[in-house]
N, C-alpha and C positions, 0 to 999 in steps of 0.2 A: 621867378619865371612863370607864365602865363603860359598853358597849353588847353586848346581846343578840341573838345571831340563832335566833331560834325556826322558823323555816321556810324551809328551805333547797330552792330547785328541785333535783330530782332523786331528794331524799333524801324517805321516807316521812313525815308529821307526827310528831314523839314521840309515842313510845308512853307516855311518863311527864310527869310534869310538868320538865321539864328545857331547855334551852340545847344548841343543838348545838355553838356558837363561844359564848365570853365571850371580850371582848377590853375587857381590861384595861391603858390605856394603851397598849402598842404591842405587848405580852405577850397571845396565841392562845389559849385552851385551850379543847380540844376533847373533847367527850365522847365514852366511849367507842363505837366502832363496830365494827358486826358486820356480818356476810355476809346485808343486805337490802335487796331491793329495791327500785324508789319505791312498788311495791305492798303491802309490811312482807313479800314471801315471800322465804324463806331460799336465798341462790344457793348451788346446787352442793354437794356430799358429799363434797367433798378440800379439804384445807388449800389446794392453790393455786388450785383455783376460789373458795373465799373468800378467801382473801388480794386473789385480784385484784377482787373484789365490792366487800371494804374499801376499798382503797386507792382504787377509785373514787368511794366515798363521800367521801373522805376531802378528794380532790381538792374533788369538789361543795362539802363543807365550808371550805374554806379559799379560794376562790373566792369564794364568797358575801361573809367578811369580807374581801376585797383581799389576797388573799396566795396562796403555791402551795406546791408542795413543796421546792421552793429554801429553803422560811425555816423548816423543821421544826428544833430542837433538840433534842428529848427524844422518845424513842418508848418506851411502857410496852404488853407484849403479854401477857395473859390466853390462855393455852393451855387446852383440855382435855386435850392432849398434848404435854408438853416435847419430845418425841422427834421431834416432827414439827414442829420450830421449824425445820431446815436447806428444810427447802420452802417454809417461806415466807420465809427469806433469799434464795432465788432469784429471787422476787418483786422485794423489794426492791432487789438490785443493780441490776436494770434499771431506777430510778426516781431512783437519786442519783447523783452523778458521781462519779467512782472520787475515795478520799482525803475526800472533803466527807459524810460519813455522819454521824447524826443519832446522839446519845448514847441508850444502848438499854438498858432491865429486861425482861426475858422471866420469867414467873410460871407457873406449872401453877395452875390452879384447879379445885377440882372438881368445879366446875358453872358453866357460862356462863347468861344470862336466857334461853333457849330450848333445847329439847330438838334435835338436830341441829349445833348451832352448834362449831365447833371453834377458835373464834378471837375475842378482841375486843382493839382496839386504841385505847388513846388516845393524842393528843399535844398538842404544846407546839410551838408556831410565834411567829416575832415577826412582824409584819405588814410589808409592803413596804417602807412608809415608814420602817425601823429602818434 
């Protein structure tokens, strides 16, 4: 069974026509997200004030379908700047327990969907019940 979560408290409506969680049998995916707010405005002008904007979102998202950051497997990061990928590892060690870290693609792209934005992230979660 296929279930959609299209409006997720915290996180702004899509901006597109899209899914924030599809959860596919017990398999997460989550679309990518970036540094906004529940207002659609862009948090912060450093990699780790968006990073930490993200991952809050992220939280929101995976919350909404029954799941947390405990059940992330896969993290795919869209940079504007590869070079400024060690700042948002910083982020992220405070979030997973040492050894238990999420299989990870880091990309440069050379343009994210807003002007400002230095970061988009999606991921792959299995849901609690896995």
């Amino acid at each position: 069974m296929i279930k959609y979560y299209n409006n997720v408290p915290g996180l702004v409506d899509p901006l597109e026509p899209y899914s924030y969680v599809v959860s596919a049998g017990q398999t997460l995916y989550l679309a990518g997200q970036v540094a906004l707010d529940k207002n659609g405005l862009i948090v912060g002008t450093t990699m780790q004030e968006q990073a930490t904007q993200i991952w809050q979102n992220i939280k929101f998202a995976l919350n909404a379908a029954g799941s947390d950051l405990e059940n992330i497997v896969k993290i795919n990061y869209f940079l504007r700047d590869i070079r400024e990928l060690n700042d948002e590892i910083e982020i992220r060690k405070t979030l997973f327990k040492t050894n238990k870290f999420p299989a990870v693609t880091a990309i440069q792209a050379a343009a994210l969907g807003l002007p400002g934005l230095l970061l988009e992230v999606d991921i792959v979660a299995v849901s609690n019940d896995a």
